[in-house]
C-alpha positions in Angstrom: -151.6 16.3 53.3 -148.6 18.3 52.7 -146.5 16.8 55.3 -147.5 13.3 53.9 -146.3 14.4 50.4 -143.0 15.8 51.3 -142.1 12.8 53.1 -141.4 10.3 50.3 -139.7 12.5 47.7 -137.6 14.4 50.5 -136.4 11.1 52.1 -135.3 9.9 48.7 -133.5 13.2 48.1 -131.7 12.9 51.4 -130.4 9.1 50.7 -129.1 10.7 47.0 -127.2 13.6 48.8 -125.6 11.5 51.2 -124.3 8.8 48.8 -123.5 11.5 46.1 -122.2 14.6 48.0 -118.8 15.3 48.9 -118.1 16.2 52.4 -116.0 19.6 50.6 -116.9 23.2 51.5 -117.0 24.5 48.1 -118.5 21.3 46.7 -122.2 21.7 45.4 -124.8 19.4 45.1 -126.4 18.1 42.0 -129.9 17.2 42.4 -131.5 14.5 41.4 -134.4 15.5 38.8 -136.9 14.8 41.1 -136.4 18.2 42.4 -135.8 20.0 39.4 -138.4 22.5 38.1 -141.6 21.2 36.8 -144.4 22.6 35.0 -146.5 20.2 34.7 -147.6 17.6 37.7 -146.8 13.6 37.1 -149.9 11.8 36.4 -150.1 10.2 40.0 -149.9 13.7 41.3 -152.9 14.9 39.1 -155.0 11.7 40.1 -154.4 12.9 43.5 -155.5 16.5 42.6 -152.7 17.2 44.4 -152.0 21.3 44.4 -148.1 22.6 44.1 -148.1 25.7 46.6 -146.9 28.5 44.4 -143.8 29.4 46.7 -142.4 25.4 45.2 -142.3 27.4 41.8 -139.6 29.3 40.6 -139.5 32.4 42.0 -139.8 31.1 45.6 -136.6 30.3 47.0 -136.2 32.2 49.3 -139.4 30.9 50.8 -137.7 27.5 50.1 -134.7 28.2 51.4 -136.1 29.3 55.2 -138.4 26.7 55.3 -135.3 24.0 54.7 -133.3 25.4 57.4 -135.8 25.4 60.2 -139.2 23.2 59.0 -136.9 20.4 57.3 -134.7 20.3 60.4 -136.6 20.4 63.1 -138.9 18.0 61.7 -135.7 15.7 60.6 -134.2 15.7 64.1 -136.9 14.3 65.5 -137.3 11.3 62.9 -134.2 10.2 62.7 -131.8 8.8 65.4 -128.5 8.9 64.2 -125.6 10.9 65.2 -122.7 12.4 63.0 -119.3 12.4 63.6 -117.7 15.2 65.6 -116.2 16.9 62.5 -119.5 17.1 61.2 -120.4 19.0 64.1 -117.9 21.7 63.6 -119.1 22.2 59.8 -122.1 23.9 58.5 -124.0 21.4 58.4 -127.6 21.4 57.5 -127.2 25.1 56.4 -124.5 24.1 53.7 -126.0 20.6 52.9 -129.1 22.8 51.5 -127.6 25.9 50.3 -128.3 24.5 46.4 -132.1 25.2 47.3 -131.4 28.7 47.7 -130.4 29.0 44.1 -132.2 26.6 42.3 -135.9 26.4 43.1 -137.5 23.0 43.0 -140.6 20.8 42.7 -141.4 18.3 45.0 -143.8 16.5 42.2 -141.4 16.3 39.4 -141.3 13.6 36.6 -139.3 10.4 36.5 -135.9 10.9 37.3 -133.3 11.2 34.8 -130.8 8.5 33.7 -127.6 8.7 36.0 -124.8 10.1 34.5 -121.1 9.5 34.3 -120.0 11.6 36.6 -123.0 10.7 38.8 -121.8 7.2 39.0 -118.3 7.6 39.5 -119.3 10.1 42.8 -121.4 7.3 43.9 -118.7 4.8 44.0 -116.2 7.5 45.6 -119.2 7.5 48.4 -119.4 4.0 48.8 -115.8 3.5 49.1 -115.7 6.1 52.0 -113.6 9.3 49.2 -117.1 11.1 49.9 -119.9 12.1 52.1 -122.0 14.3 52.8 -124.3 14.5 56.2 -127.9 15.6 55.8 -129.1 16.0 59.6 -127.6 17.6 62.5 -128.9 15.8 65.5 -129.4 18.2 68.4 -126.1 17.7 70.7 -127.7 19.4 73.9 -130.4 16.5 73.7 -127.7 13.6 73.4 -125.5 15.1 75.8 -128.3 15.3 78.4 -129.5 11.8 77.9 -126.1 10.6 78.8 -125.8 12.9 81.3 -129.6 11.1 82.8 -127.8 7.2 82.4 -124.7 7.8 83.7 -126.3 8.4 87.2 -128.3 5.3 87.4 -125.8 2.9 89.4 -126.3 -0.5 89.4 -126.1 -3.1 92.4 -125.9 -6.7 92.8 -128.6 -7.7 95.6 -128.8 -11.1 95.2 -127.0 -14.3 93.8 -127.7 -17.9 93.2 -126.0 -20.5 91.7 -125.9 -24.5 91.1 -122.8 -26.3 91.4 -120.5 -29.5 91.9 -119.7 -28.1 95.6 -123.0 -26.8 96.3 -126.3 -25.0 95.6 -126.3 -22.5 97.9 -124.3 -19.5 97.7 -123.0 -19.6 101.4 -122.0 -23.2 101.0 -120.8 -23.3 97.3 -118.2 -20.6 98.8 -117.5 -22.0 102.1 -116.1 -25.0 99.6 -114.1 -22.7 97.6 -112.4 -21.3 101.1 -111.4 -24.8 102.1 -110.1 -25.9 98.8 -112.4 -28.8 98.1 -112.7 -30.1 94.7 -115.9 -30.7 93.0 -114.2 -32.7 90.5 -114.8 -36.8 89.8 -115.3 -39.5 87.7 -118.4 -39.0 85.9 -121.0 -41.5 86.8 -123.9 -40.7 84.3 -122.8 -42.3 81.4 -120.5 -45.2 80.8 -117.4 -43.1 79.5 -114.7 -45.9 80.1 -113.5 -46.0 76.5 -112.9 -42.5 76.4 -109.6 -41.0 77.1 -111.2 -38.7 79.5 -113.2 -39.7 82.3 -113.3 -37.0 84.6 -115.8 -33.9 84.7 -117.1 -31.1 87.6 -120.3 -33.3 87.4 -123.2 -32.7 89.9 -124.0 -35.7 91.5 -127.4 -34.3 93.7 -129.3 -31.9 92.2 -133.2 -31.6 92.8 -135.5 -29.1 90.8 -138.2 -30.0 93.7 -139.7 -26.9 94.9 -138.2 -24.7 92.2 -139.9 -26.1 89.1 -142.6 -27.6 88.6 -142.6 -31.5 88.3 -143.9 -31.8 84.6 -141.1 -29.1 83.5 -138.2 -31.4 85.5 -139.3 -34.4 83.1 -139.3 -32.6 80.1 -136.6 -29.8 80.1 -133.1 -30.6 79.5 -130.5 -30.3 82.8 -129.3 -27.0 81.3 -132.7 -25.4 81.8 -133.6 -26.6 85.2 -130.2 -25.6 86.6 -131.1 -22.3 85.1 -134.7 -21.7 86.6 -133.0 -23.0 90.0 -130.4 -21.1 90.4 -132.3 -17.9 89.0 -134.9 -18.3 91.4 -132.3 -18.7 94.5 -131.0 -15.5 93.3 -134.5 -13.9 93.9 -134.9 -15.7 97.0 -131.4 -14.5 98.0 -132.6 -10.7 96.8 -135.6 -10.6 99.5 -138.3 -10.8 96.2 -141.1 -12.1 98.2 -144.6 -12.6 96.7 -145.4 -9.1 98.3 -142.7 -7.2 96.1 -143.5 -9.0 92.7 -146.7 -7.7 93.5 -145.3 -3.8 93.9 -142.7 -3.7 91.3 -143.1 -2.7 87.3 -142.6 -6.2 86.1 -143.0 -4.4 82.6 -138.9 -2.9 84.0 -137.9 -6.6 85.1 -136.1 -8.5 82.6 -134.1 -11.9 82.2 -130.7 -12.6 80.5 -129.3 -15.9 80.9 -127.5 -17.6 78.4 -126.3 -20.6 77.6 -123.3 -21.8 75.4 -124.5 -24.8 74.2 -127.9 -25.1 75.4 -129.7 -28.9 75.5 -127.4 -30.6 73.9 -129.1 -33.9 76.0 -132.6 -32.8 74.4 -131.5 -32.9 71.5 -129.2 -35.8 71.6 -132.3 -37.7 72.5 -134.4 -36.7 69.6 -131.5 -37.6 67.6 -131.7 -41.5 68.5 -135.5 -41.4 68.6 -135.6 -40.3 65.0 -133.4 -43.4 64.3 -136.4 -45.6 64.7 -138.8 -43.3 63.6 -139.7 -39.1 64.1 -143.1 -40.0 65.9 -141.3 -41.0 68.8 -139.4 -37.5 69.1 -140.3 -35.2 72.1 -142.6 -32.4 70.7 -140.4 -30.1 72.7 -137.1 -31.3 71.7 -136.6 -28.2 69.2 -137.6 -25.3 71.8 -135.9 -27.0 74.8 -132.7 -27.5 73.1 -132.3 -23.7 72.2 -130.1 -21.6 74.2 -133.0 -18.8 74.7 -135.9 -20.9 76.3 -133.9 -20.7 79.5 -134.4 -17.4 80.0 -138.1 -17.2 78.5 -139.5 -20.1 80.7 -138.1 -18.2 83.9 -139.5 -14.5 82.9 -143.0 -16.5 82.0 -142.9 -18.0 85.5 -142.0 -14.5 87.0 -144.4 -12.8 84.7 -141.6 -10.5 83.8 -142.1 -8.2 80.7 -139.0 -6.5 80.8 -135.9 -7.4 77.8 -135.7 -11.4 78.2 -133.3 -13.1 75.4 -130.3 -15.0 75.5 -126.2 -14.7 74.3 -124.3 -17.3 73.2 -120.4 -16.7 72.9 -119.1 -19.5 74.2 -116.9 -19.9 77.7 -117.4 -15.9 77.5 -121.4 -16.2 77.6 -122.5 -15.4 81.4 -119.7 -12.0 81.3 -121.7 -10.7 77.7 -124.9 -11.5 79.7 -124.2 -9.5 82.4 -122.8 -6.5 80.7 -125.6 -6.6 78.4 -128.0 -6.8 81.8 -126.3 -3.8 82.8 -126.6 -1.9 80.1 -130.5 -2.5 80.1 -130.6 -1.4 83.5 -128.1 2.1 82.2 -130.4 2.9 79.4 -133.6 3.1 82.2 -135.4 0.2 80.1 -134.9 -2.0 83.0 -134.8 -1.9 87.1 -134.1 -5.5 87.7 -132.8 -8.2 85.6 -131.5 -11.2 86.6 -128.6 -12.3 84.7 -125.8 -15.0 84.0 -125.5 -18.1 82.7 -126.2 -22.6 82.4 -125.0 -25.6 80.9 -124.8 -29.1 81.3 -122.5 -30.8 78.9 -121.5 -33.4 80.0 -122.9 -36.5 77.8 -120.9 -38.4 75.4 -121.5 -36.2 72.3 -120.0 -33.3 74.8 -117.1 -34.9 76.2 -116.2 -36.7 73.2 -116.3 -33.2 70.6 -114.2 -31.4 73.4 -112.0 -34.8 73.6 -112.0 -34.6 69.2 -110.6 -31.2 70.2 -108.4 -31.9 72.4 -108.6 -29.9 75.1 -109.1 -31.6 77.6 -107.1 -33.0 80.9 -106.4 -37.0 80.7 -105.7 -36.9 84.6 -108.5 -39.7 85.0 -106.4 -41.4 88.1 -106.8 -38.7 90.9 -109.4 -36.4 89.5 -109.2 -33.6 92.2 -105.7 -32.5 91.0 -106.6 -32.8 87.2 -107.5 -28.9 87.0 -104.0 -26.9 88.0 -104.1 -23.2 86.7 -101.0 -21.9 85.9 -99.3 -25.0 86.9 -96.5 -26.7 84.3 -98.4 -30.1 84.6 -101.5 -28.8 83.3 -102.8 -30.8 80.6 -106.0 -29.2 79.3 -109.0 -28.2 80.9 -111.7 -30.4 83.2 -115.4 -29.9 82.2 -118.1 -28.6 85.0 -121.8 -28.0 85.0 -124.1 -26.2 86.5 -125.3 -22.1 86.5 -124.3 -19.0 88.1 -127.3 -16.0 88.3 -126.9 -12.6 89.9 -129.7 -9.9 90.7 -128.7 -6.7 89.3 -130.6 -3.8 90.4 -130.5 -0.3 89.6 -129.6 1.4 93.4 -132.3 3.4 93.8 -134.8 1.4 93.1 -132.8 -1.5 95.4 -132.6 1.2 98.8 -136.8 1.9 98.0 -137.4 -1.6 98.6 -134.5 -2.2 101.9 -132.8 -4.9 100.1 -129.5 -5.8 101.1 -126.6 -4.8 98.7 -123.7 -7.4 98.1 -121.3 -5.1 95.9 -121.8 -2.7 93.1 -121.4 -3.2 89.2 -118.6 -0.5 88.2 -118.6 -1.8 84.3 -116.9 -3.6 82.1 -116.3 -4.3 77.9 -116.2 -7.4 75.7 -113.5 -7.3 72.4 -112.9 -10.2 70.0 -108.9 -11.4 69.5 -109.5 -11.9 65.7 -106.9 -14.5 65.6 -108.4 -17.8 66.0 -110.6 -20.4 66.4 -110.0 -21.9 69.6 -106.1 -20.3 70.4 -105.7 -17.3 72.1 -103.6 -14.3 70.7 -100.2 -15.0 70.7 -99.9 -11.2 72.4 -102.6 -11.2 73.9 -104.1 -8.3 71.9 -107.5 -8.9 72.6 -107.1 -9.5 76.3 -105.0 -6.0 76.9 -108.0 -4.4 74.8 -110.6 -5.7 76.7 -109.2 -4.9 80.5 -108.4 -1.5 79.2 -111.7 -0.8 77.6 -113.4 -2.0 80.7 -111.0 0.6 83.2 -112.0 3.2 80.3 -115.5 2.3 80.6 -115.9 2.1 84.4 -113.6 5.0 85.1 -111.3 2.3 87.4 -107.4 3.2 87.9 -105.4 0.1 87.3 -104.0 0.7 90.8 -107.6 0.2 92.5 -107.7 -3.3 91.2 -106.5 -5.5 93.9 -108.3 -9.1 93.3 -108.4 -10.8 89.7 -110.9 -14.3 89.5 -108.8 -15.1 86.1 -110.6 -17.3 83.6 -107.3 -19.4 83.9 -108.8 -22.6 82.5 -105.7 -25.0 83.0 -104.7 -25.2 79.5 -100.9 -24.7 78.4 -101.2 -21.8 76.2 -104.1 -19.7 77.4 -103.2 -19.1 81.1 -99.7 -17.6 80.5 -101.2 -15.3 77.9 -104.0 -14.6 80.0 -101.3 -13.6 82.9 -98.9 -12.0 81.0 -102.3 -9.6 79.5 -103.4 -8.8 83.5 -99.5 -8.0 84.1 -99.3 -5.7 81.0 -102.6 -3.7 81.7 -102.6 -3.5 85.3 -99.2 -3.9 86.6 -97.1 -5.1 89.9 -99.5 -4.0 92.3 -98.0 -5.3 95.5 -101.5 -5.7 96.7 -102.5 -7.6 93.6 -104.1 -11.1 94.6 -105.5 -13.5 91.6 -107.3 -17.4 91.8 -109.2 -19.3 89.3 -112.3 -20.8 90.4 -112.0 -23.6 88.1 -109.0 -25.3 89.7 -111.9 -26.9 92.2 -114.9 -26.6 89.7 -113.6 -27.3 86.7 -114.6 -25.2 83.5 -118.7 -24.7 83.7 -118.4 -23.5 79.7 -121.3 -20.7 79.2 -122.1 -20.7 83.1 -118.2 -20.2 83.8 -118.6 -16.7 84.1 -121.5 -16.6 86.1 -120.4 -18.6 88.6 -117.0 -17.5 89.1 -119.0 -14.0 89.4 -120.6 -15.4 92.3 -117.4 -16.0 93.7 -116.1 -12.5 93.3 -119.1 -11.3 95.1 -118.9 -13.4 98.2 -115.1 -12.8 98.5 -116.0 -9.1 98.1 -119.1 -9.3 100.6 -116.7 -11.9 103.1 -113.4 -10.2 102.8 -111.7 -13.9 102.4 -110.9 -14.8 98.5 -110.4 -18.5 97.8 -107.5 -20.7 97.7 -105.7 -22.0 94.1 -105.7 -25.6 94.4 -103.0 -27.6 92.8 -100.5 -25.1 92.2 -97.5 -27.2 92.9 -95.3 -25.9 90.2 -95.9 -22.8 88.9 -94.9 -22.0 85.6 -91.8 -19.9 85.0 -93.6 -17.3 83.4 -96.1 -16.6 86.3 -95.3 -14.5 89.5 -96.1 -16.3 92.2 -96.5 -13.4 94.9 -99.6 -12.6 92.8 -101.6 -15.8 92.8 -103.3 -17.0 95.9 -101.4 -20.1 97.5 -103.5 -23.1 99.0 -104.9 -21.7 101.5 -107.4 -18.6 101.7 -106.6 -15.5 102.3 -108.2 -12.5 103.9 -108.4 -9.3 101.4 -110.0 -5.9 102.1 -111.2 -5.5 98.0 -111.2 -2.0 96.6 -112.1 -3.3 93.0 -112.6 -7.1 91.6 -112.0 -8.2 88.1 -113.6 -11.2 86.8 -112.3 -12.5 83.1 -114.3 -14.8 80.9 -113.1 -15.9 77.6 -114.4 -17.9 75.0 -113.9 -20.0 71.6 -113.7 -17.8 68.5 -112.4 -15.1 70.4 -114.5 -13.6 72.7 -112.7 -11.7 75.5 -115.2 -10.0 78.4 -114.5 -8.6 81.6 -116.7 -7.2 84.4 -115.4 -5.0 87.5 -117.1 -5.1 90.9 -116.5 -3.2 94.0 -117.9 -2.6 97.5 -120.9 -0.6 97.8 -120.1 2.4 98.9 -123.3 4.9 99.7 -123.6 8.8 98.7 -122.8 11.4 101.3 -126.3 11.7 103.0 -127.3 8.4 102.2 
């Protein structure tokens, strides 16, 4: 009964102090009248029959005073979550915070509190505006410290990949294209697009769901999806998850994040023109198979997978937030196993023509398999793909239980936003520099161990150099330094982009031959051409990979991957 009463008027005592309290040693605390002295109980209070202990009384605080510095605490810790700063930490914290009990005994049951005063309100405002504040909880730091000490030893794998693209949907053979340099890249045949000024895309020109999803699903669900629950399932294939291990595993720890950046834009499309004639003849699932999460939730219900399942959308930078996010899922122990990455399927006349409104893309319709030239000065805009890119992350312990085979390990990675503009990149390339760096912080990498970039050079004028001249300022002329851009043969998948091209690092890492950049006849003047790839593969022993995925509004994201490299005793 107590416990249940102090609750309420404590809490609200705690938000007061912590908007009204300065942060100064010598500064002391006005309370709000809810704790002053009361003789008499409220009306609610005497309804209750509720009965003020006598030590609540003046004349008690001592007993008031030990009972906030270890009861009030304790209890406090273990409701609330946050953390203070560090200079909090080196104050007196709680001790100080409370010290006015110690000299002014209170009631817990006091009347209605008193009109704010003058001075009341101007401390308020100098709270709000960040002039003052005071810290009513000090968190334990041994318990923080030892649950960070508990994640940062779960290590995280990548044991299987799968992926759906214009040169393949198999892993082995998608890359065995990339090694020979052939372009996925043709007129698109799905539409009649001959009044457009581009009429070129990474289309996919054979795909079948058969075997994958079921045959009702492939009629309703937009491409987007089914490329999705394809190449998530070949990932699981590719993992060795047979029927027997979904049966041993904690499904509750499996989870799927898959996003997409602009989801079923043909779904939707569709309903559009029904509703022109009238909305009876819309699909009933136009709205949840146009959204950029039912992806990902279609799959886990398949799998029966209980685990975190939800989608990101940030644009050409949405399969590199997926993945980190995966990762951290799997850091934080709330996940073993989550499949990850990202799908989309764009290209339909309201897709080509808002990226054409835009435009931003390549008008190289005569000899489409030299329209997408990273870092070369003819480049004219980018070339749209399709398609999706999924890797099997797995935390490594729980991957060497169950024998699976290990492709590379996930080192880490970050995700910053330029906060320039809409579509351009940073003129400096802030936000790049920011990102790379934050992910070498985050992973604990040296710049020098980096030795193969899959740049998200899309072939546009402006973004490639800055992208370059970023990778050049944060890690340097590394004479081993090799980089490529996938989409010079796949053109630019959008939200799957960075999945896919994640694939790619992978099997260069797994294959020790990274792929060739195609149609890099004249390289700009502000590229170094002993770093990029020529057009031909080359063979590379990888320490570390870097895989960059960047994205309209600003979205900057990259991931590091390296061999997996077993414990001593393992």
């Amino acid at each position: 009964m107590m416990a249940s009463s102090v609750a309420s008027p404590l809490c609200t005592w705690l938000v007061a102090a912590c908007m009204s309290a300065s942060c100064e040693k010598d500064h002391f605390l006005k309370l709000p009248s809810i704790f002053r002295c009361s003789r008499r109980l409220s009306r609610s209070a005497r309804r209750r029959k509720v009965v003020v202990p006598q030590f609540l009384n003046a004349g008690g605080a001592g007993l008031v005073s030990s009972f906030c510095a270890s009861g009030i605490q304790n209890w406090l810790n273990s409701c609330l979550t946050f953390e203070p700063c560090e200079e909090y930490y080196n104050s007196e914290g709680l001790a100080s915070s409370l010290s006015c009990f110690s000299e002014n005994a209170f009631s817990l049951f006091g009347h209605k509190a008193e009109p704010v005063t003058r001075r009341q309100r101007r401390m308020n405002r100098a709270a709000i505006s960040g002039k003052a504040m005071a810290v009513a909880v000090k968190p334990q730091k041994d318990t923080i410290a030892k649950k960070k000490s508990l994640t940062e030893k779960r290590r995280i794998v990548v044991t299987g990949v799968g992926v759906v693209s214009s040169l393949g949907h198999d892993a082995d053979i998608f890359y065995s294209n990339l090694l020979e340099g052939v372009s996925g890249i043709s007129q698109i045949e799905t539409f009649d697009c001959s009044e457009f000024p581009t009429r070129i895309a990474g289309e996919i020109k054979d795909f079948s769901a058969d075997g994958w999803v079921a045959p009702k699903l492939c009629k309703r669900a937009d491409k987007f999806m089914l490329y999705m629950l394809t190449a998530g399932k070949k990932a699981l294939a590719d993992g060795g998850i047979t029927e027997d291990v979904m049966e041993e595993i904690d499904k509750a720890k499996c989870g799927v994040l898959i996003g997409s950046a602009l989801g079923g834009m043909k779904v939707f499309n569709d309903a559009i023109e029904a509703l022109r004639v009238s909305y009876k003849k819309m699909n009933p699932f136009c709205v949840p198979f146009a959204t950029t999460n039912m992806g990902s939730a279609m799959l886990a219900m398949d799998l029966g997978w209980m685990g975190p399942n939800y989608s990101i959308s940030t644009a050409c930078a949405t399969s590199n937030f997926c993945m980190l996010n995966a990762a951290n899922h799997i850091i934080r122990g709330e996940a073993d196993i989550m499949l990850c990455g990202g799908s989309d399927s764009a290209i339909i006349p309201i897709g080509l023509g808002g990226f054409v409104a835009c435009r931003a893309l390549s008008q190289k319709n005569g000899d489409p398999t030299r329209a997408s030239r990273p870092w070369d000065v003819d480049r004219d805009g980018f070339v749209m793909g399709e398609g999706a890119g999924v890797l099997l992350l797995e935390e490594l312990e729980h991957a060497k239980r169950r024998d699976a085979k290990i492709y590379a390990e996930f080192l880490g990675g970050s995700f910053t936003c330029d906060a320039y503009h809409m579509i351009e990149p940073h003129p400096e390339g802030a936000g790049i520099v920011l990102c790379i760096e934050k992910a070498l912080a985050q992973s604990g990498v040296a710049r020098e161990d980096i030795n193969y970039i899959n740049a998200h050079a899309t072939s546009t004028p402006a973004a490639d150099l800055k992208e370059f001249e970023a990778i050049m300022r944060c890690i340097g002329r590394n004479p081993e330094l090799k980089m490529n851009s996938t989409k010079s043969m796949v053109g630019h998948l959008l939200g799957a982009a960075g999945a896919v091209e994640a694939v790619a690092t992978v099997k260069a890492i797994q294959t020790g031959w990274i792929h060739p950049n195609i149609n890099l006849e004249n390289p700009d003047k502000g590229v170094d051409t002993s770093v990029l790839v020529g057009p031909k593969k080359e063979q590379l022993e990888i320490k570390v990979a870097l895989s960059n995925s960047f994205g309209f509004g600003g979205h900057n994201s990259s991931i590091l991957f390296a061999p997996y490299k077993p414990d001593e005793g393992d």
